[in-house]
Backbone as a printed PyTorch tensor [residue, N CA C, xyz], in Angstrom:
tensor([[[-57.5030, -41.4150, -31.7480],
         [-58.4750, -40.3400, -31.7760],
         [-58.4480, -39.7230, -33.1500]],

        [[-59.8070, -39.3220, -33.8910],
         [-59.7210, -38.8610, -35.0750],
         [-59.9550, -37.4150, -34.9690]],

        [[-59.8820, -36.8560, -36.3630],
         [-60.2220, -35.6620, -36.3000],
         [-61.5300, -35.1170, -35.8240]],

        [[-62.3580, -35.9920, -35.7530],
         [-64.0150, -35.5570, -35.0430],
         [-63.6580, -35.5310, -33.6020]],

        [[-63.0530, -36.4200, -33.0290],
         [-62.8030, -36.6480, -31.4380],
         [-62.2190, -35.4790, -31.2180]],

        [[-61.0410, -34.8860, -31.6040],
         [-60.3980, -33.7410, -31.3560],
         [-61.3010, -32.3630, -30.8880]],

        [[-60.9170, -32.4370, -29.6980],
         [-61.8400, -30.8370, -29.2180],
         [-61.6420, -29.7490, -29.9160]],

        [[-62.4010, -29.1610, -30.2090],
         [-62.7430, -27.4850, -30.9430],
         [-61.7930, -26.6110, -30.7350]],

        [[-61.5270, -26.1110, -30.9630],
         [-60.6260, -24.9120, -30.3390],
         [-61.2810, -23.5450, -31.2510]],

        [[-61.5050, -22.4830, -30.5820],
         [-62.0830, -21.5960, -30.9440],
         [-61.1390, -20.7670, -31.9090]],

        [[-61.4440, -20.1840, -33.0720],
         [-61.0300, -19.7090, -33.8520],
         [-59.3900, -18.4680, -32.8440]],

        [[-60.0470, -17.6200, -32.0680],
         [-58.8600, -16.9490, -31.4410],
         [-57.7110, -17.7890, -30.8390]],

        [[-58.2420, -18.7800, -30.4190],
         [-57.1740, -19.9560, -29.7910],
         [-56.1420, -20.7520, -30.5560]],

        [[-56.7580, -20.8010, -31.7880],
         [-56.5840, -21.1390, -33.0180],
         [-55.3090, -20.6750, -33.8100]],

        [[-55.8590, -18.9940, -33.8210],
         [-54.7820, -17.6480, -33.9220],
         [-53.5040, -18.0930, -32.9510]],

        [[-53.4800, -17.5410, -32.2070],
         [-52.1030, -17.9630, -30.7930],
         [-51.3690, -19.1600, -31.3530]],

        [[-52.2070, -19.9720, -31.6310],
         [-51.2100, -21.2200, -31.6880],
         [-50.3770, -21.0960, -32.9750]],

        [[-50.6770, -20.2670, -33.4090],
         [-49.8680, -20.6780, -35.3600],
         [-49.1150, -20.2360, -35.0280]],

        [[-47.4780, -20.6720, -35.7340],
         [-46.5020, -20.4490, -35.3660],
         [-45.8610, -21.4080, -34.6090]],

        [[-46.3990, -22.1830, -33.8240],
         [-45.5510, -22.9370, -32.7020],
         [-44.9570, -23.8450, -32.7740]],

        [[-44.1540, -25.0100, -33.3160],
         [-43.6240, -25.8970, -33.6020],
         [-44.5140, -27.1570, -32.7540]],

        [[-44.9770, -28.2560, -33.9580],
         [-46.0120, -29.4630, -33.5080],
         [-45.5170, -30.1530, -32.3310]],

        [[-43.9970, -30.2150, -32.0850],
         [-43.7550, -31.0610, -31.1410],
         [-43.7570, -30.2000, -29.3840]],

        [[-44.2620, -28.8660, -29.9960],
         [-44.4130, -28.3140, -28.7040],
         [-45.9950, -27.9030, -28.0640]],

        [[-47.4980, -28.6020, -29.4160],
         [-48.1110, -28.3740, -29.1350],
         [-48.7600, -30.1370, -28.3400]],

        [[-49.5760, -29.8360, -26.9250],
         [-49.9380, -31.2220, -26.1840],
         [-51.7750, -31.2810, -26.9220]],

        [[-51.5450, -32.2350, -27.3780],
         [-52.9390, -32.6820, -28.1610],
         [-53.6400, -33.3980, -27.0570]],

        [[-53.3070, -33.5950, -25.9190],
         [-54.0310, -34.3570, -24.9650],
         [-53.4580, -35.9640, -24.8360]],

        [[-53.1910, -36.5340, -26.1100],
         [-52.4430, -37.6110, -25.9580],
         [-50.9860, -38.2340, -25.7100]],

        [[-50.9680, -36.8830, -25.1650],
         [-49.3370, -37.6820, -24.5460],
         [-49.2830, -38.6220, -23.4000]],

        [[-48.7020, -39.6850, -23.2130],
         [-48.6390, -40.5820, -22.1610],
         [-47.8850, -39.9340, -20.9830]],

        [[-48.9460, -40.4860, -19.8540],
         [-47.9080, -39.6180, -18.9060],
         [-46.9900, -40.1690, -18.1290]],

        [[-46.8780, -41.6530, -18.2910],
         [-45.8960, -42.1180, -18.4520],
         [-44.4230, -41.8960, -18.7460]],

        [[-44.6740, -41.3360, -20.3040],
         [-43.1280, -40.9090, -20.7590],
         [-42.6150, -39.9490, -20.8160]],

        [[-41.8410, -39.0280, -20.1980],
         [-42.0300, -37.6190, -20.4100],
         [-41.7150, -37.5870, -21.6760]],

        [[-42.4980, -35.9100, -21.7590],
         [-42.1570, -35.0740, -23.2840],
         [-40.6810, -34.8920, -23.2140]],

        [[-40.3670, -35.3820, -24.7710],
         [-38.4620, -34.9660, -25.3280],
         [-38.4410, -33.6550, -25.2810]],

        [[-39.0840, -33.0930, -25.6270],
         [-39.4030, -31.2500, -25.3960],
         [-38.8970, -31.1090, -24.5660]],

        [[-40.0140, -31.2530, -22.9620],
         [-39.5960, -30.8540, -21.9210],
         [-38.0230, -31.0420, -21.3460]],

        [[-37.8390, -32.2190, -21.4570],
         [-36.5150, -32.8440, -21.2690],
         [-35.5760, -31.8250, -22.1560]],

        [[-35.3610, -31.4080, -23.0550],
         [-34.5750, -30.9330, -23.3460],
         [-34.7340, -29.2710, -23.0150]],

        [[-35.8780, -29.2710, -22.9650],
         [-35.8290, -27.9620, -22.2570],
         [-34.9400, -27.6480, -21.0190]],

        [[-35.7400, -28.3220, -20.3030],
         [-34.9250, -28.5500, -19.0110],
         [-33.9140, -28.7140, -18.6230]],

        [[-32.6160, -29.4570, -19.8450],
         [-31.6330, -29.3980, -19.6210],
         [-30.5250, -28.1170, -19.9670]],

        [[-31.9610, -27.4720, -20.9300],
         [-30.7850, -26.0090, -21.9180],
         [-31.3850, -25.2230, -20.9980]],

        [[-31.9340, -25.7610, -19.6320],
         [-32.2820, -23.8140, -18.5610],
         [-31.2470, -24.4560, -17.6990]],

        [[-30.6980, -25.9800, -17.6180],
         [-29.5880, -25.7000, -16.3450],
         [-28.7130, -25.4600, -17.0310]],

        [[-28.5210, -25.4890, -18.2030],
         [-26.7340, -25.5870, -18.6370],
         [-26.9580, -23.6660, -18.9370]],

        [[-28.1450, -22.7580, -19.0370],
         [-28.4120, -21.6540, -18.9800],
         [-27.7820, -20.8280, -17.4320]],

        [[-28.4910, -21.5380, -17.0130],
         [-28.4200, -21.2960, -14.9050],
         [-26.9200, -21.7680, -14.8900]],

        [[-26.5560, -22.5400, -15.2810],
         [-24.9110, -22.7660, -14.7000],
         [-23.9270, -21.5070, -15.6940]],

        [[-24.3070, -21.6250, -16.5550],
         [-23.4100, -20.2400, -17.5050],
         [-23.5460, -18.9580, -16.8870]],

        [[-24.5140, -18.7510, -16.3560],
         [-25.3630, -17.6020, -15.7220],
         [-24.2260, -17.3310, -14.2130]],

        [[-24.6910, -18.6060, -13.5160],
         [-23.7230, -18.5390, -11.9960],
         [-22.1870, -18.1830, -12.3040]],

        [[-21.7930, -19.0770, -13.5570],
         [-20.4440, -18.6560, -13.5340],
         [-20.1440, -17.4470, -14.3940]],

        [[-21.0300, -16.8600, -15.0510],
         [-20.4860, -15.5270, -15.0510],
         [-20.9790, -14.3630, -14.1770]],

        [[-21.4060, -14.7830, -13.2530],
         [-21.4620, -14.1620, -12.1330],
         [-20.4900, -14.2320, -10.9920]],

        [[-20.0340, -15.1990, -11.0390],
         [-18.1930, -15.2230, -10.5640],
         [-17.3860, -14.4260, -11.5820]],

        [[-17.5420, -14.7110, -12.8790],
         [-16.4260, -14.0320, -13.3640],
         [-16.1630, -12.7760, -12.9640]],

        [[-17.6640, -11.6690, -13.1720],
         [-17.8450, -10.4120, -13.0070],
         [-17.3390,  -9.6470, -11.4690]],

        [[-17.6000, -10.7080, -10.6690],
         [-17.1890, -10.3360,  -9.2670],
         [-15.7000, -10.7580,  -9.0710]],

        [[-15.4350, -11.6070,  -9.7580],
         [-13.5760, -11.7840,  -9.5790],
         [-12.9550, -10.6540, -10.5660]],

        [[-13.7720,  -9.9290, -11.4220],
         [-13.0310,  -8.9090, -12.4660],
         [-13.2000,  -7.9340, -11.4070]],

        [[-14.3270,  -7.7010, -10.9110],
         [-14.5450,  -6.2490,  -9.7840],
         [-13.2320,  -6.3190,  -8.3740]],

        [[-13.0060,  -7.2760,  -8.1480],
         [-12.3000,  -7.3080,  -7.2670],
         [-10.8250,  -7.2680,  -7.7540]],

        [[-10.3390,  -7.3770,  -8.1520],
         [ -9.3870,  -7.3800,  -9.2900],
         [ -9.2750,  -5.9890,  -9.6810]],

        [[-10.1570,  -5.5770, -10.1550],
         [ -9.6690,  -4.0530, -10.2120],
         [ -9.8350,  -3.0240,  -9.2000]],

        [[-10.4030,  -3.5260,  -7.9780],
         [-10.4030,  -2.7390,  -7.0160],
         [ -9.1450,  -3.0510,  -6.2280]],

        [[ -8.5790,  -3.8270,  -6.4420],
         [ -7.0440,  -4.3980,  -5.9020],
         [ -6.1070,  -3.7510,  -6.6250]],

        [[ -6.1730,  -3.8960,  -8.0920],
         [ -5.2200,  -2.9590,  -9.0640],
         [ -5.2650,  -1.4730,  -8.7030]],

        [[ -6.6580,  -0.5430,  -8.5410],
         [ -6.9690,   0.5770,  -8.1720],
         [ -6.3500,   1.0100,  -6.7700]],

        [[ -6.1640,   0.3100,  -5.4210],
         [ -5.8490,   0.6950,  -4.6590],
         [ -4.4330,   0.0050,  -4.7900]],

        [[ -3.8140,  -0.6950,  -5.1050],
         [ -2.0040,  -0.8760,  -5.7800],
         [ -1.4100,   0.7650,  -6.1610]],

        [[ -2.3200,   1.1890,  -7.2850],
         [ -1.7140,   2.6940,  -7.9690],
         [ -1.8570,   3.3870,  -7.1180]],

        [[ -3.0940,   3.7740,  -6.0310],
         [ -3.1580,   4.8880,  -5.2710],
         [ -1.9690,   4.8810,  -4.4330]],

        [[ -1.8020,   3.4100,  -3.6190],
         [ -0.7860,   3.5480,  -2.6640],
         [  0.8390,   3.4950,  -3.7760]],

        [[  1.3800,   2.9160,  -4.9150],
         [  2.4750,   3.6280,  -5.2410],
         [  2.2980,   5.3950,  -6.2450]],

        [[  1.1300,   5.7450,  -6.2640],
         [  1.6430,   7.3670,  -6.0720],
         [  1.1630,   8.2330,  -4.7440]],

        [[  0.5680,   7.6580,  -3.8160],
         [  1.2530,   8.1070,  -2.6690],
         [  2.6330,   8.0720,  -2.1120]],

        [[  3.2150,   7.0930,  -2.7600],
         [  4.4380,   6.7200,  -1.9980],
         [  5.4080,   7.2720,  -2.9680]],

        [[  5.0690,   7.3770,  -3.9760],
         [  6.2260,   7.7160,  -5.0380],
         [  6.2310,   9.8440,  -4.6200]],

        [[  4.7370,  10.0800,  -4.0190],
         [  4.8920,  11.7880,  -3.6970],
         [  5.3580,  11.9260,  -2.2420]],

        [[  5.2320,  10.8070,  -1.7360],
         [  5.7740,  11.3720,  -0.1030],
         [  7.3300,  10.5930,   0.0830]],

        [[  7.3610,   9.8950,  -0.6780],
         [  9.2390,   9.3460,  -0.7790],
         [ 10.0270,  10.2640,  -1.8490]],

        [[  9.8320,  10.8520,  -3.0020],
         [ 10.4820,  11.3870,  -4.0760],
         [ 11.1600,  11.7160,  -3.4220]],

        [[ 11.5360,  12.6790,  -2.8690],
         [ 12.8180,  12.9400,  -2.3300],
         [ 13.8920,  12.2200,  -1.1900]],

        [[ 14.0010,  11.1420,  -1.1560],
         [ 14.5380,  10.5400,  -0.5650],
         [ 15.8030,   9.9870,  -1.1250]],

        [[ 16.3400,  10.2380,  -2.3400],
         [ 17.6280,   9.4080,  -2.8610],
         [ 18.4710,  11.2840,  -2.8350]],

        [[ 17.4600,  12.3870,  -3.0800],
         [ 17.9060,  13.6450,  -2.6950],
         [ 18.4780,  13.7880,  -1.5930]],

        [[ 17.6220,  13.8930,  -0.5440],
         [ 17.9660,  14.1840,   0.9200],
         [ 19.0850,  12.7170,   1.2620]],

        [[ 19.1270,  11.6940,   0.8990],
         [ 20.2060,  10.7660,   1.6110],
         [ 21.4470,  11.8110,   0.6170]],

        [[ 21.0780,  11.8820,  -0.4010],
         [ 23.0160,  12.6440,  -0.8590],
         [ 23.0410,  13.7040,  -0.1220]],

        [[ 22.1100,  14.8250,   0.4450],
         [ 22.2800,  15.9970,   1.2060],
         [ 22.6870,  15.5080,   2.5770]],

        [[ 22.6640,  14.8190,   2.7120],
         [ 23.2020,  14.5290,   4.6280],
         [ 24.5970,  14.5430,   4.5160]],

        [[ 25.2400,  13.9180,   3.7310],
         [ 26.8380,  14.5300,   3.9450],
         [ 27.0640,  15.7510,   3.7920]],

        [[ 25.9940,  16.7800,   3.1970],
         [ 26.4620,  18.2610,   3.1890],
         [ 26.2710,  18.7500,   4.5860]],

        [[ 24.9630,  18.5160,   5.0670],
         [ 24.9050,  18.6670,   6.3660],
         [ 25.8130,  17.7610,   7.5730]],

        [[ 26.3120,  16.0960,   7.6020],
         [ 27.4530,  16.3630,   8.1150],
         [ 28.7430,  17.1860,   8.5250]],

        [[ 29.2220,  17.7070,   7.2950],
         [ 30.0670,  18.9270,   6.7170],
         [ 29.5070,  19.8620,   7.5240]],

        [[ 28.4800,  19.9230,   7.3900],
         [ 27.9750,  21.7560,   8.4020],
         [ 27.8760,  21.4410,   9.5350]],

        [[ 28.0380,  20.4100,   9.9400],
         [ 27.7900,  20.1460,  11.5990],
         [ 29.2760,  20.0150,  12.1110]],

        [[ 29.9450,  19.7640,  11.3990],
         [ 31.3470,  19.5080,  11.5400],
         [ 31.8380,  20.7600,  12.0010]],

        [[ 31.6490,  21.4880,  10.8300],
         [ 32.4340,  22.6110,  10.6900],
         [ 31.6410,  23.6110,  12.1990]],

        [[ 30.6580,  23.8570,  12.3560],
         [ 30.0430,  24.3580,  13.4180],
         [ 30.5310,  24.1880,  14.3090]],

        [[ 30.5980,  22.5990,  15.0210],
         [ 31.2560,  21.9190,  16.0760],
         [ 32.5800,  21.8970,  16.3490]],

        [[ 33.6110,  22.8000,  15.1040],
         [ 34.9030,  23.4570,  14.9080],
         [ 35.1870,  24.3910,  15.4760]],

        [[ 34.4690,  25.3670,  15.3410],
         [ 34.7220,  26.5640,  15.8170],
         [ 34.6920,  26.6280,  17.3560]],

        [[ 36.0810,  27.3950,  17.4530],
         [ 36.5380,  27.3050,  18.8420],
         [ 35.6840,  28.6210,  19.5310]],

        [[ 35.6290,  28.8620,  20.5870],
         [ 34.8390,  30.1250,  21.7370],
         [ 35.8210,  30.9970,  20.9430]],

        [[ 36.8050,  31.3030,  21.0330],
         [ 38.0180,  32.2880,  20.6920],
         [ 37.1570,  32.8080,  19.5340]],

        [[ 37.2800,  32.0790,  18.6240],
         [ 36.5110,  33.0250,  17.2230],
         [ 35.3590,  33.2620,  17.2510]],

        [[ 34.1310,  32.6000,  17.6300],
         [ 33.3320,  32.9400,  18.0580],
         [ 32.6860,  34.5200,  19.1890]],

        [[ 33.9880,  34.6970,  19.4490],
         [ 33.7010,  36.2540,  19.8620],
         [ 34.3910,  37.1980,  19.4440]],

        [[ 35.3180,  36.6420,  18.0190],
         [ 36.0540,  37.3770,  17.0140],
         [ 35.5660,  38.2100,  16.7360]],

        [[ 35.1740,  39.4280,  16.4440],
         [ 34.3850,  39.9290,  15.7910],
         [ 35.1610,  40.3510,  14.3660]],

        [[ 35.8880,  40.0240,  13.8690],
         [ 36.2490,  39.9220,  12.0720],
         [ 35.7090,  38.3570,  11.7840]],

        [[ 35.3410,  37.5350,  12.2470],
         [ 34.9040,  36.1470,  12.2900],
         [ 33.3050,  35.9980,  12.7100]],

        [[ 33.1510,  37.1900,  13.6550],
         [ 31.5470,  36.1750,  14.0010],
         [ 30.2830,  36.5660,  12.4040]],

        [[ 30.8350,  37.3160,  11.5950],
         [ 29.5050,  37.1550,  10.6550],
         [ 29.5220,  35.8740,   9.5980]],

        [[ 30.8780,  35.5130,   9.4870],
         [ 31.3060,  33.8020,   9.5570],
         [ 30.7560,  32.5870,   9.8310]],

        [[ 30.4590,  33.3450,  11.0780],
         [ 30.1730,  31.6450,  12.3670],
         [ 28.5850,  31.9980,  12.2980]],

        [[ 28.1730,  33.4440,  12.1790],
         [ 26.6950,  33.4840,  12.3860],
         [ 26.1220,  32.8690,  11.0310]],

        [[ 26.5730,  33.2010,   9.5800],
         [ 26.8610,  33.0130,   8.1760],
         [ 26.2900,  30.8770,   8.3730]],

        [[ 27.2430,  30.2670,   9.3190],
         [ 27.5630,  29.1280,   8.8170],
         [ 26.2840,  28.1340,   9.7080]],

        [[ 25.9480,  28.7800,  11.1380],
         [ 25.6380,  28.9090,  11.9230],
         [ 23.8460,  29.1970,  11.1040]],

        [[ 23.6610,  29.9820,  10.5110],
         [ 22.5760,  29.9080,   9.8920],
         [ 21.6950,  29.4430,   8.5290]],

        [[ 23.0110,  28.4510,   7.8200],
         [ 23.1370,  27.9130,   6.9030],
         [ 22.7270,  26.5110,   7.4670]],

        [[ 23.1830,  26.1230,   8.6710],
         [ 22.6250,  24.9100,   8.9190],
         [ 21.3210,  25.0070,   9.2360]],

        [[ 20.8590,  26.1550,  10.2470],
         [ 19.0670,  25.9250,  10.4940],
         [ 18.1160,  26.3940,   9.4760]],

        [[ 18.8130,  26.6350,   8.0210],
         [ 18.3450,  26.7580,   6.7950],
         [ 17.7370,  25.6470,   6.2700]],

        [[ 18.9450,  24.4260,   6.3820],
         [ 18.7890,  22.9890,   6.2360],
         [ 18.3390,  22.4230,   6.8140]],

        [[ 18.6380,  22.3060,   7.8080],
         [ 17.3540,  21.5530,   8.8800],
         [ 15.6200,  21.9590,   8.5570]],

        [[ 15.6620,  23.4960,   8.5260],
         [ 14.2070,  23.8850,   8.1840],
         [ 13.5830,  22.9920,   6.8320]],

        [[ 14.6930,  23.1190,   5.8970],
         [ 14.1410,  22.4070,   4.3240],
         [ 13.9220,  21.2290,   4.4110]],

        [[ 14.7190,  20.2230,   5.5720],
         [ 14.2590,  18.6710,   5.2730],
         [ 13.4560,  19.3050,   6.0420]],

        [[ 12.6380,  19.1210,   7.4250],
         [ 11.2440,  19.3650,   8.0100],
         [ 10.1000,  19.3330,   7.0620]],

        [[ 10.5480,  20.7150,   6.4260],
         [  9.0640,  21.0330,   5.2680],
         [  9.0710,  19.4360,   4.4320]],

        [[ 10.2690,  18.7790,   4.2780],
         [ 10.0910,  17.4090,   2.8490],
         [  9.9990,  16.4500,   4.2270]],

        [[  9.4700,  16.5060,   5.3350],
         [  9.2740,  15.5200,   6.0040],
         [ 10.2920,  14.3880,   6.4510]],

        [[ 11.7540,  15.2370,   6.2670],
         [ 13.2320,  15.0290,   6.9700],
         [ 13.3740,  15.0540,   8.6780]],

        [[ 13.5060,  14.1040,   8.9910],
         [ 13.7860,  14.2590,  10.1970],
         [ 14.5510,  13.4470,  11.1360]],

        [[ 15.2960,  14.6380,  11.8770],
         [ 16.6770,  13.2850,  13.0850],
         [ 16.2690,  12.3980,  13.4810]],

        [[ 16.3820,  11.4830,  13.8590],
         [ 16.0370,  10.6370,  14.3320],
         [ 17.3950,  10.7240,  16.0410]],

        [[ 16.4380,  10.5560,  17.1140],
         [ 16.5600,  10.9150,  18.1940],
         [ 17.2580,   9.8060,  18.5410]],

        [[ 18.5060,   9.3940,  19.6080],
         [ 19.3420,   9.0370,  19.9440],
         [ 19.8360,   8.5430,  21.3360]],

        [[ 20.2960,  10.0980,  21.8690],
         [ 20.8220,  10.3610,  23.0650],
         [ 19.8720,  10.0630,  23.9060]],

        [[ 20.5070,   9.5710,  24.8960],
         [ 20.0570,   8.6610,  26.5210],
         [ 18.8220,   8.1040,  26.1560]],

        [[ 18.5260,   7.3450,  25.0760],
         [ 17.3030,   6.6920,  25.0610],
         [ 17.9680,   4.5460,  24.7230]],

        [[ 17.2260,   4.2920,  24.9260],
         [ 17.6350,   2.8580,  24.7650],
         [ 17.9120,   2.5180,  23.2420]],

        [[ 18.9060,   1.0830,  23.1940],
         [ 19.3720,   1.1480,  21.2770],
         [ 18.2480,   0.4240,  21.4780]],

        [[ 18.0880,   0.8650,  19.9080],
         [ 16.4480,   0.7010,  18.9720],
         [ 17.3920,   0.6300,  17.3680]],

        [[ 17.5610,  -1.5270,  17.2750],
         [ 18.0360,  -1.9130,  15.6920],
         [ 17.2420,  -1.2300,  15.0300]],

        [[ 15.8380,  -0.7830,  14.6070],
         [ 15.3050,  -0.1130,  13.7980],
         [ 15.5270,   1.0040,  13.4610]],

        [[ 16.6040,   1.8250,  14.1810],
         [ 16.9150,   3.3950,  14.1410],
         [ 18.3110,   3.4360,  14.4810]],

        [[ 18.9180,   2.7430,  14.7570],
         [ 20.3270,   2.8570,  15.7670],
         [ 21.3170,   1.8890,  15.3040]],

        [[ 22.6900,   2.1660,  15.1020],
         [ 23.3420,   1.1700,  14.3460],
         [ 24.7810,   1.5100,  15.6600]],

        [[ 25.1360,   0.1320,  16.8680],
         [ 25.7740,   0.2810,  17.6310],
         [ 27.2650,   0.1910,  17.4330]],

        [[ 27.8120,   0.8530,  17.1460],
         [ 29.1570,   1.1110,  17.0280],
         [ 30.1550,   0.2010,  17.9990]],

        [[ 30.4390,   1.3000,  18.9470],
         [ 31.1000,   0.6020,  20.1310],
         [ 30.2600,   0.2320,  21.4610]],

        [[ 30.6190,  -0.3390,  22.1490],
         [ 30.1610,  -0.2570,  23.3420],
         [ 31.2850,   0.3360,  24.7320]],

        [[ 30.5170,   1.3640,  25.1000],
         [ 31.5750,   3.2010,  26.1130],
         [ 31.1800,   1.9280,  27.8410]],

        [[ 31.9750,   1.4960,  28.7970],
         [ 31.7480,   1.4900,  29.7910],
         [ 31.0420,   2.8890,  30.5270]],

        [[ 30.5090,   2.3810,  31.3870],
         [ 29.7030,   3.6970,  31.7900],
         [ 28.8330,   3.0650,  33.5970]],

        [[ 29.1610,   3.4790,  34.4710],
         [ 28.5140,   3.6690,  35.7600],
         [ 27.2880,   4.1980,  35.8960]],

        [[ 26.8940,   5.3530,  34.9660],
         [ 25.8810,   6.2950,  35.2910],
         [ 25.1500,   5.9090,  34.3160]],

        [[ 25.0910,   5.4720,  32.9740],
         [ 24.2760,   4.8500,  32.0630],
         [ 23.4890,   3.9950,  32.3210]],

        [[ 22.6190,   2.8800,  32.1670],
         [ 21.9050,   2.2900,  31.9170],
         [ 22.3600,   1.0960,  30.7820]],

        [[ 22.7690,   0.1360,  31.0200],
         [ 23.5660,  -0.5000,  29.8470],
         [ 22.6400,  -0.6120,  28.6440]],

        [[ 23.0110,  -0.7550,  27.5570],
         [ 22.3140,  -0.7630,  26.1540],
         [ 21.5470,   0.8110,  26.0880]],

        [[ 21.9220,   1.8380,  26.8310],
         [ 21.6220,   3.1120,  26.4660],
         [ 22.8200,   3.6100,  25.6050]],

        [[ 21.8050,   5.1610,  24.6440],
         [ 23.2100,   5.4520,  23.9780],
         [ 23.4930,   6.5180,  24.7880]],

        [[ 25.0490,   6.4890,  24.8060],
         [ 25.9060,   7.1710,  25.4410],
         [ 26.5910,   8.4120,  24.2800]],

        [[ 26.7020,   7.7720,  22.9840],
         [ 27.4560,   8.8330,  22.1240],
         [ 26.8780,   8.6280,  20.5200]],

        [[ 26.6560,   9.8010,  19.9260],
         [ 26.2580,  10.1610,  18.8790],
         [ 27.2850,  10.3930,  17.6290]],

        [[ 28.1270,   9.2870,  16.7300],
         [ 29.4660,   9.5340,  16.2250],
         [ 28.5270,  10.0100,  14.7970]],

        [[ 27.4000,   9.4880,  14.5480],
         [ 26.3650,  10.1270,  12.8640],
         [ 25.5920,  10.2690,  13.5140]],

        [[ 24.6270,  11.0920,  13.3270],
         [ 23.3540,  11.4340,  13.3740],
         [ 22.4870,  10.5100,  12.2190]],

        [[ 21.5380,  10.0160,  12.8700],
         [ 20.5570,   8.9850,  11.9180],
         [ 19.4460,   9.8180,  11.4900]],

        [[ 18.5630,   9.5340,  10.2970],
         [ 17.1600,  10.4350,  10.0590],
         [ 16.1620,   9.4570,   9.3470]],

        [[ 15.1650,  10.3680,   9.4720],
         [ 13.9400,   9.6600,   8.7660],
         [ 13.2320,  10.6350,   7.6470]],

        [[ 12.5620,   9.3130,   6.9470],
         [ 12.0950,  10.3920,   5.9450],
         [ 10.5150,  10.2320,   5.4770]],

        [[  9.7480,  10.6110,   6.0220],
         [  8.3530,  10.3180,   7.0910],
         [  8.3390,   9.2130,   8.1030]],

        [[  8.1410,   8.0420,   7.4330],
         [  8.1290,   6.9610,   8.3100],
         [  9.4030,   5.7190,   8.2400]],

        [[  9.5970,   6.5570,   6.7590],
         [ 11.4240,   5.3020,   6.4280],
         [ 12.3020,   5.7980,   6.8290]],

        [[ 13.0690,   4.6850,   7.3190],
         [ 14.4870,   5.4080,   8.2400],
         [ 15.1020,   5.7820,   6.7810]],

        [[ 15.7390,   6.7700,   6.7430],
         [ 17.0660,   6.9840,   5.9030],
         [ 18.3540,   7.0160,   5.8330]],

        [[ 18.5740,   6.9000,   7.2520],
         [ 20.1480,   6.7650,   7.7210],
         [ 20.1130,   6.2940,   8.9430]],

        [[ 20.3320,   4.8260,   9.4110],
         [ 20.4790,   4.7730,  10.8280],
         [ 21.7540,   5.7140,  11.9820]],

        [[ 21.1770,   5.9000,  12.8790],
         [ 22.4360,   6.8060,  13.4050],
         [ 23.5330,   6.0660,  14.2870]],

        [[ 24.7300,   6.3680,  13.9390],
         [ 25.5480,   5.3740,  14.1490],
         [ 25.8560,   5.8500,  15.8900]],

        [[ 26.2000,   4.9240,  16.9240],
         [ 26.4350,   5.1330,  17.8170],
         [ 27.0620,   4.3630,  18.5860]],

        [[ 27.4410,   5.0320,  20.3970],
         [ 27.9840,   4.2850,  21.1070],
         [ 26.9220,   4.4750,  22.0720]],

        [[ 27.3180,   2.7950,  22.7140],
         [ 26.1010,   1.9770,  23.6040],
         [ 26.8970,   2.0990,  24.9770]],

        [[ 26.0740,   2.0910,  25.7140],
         [ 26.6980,   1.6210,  27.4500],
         [ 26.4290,   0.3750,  27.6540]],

        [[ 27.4560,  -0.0560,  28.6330],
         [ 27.8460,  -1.2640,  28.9860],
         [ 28.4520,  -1.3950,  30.4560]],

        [[ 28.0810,  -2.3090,  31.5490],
         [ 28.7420,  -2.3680,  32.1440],
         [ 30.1420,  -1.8940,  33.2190]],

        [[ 30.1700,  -1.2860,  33.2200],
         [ 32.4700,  -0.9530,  33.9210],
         [ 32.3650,  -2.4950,  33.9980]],

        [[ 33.8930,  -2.9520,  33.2810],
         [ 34.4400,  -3.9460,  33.8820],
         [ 35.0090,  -3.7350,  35.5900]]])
């Protein structure tokens, strides 16, 4: 086809086209047979586009998740670091309060109605429900024992007491008092179990 054969193109049509690179303009004689190298390569730089595309659209959603995993990691260790902090405290304070339970559980009736002694016993006597009150408020607490069944999660069985009136594997005797400190044990309480009479 010569330049006379070539259809007209109107001067504005004309305009638009300048600029465009020849191998992207269709003169009508392309075979349609072969495809355009154009197209073909077009076509291959929108999938390798579309596949870069998909996978950083994984990336972005494996980074979001990822930090919403990291984000709730920190919340739950400073929750735990404000509702445990005191827990290496209160385990050294339980031997003070052993000591005060001791000493309480000392005092004979006789002095107890001493009166050069009872502001003593009331003194010592109110020093412990001082302590008891302070673990409560830090979320200290006994852990319960007596006549209930052993529980390994709370209860550490000492001896085993023959007993008729028990219930075997009930506790019978309280030699430590065990505690918790919201939901973590902090001291299992050491005890004696029922068993049988031979």
């Amino acid at each position: 086809m010569n330049d006379k054969d070539k259809p007209q193109c109107d001067a504005a049509a004309q305009e638009e086209l300048n600029g465009v690179p020849e191998e992207f303009l269709d003169d009508g004689e392309a075979d349609s047979a072969q495809p355009d190298a154009g197209a073909d390569a077009l076509g291959e730089a929108l999938e390798a586009l579309r596949g870069d595309l998909e996978k950083s659209k994984q990336d972005v959603l494996y980074a979001q998740a990822e930090t919403q995993n990291v984000r709730r990691r920190l919340e739950k260790d400073v929750s735990d670091a404000r509702n445990y902090a005191a827990t290496g405290f209160a385990r050294d304070v339980l031997s003070v309060w052993d000591n005060l339970s001791r000493a309480v559980e000392a005092i004979p009736e006789t002095l107890r109605d001493d009166e050069s002694m009872k502001g003593l016993v009331i003194g010592i006597e109110a020093t412990q429900r001082e302590l008891e009150k302070v673990f409560k408020q830090h979320g200290v607490e006994r852990v319960a024992a007596m006549g209930l069944p052993l529980d390994p999660n709370q209860h550490q069985a000492m001896i085993e007491i023959p007993s008729a009136d028990a219930e075997p594997g009930t506790v019978v005797q309280e030699m430590q008092s065990g505690w918790m400190i919201k939901d973590r044990l902090l001291r299992p309480a050491m005890v004696g179990v029922a068993k049988k009479p031979d």
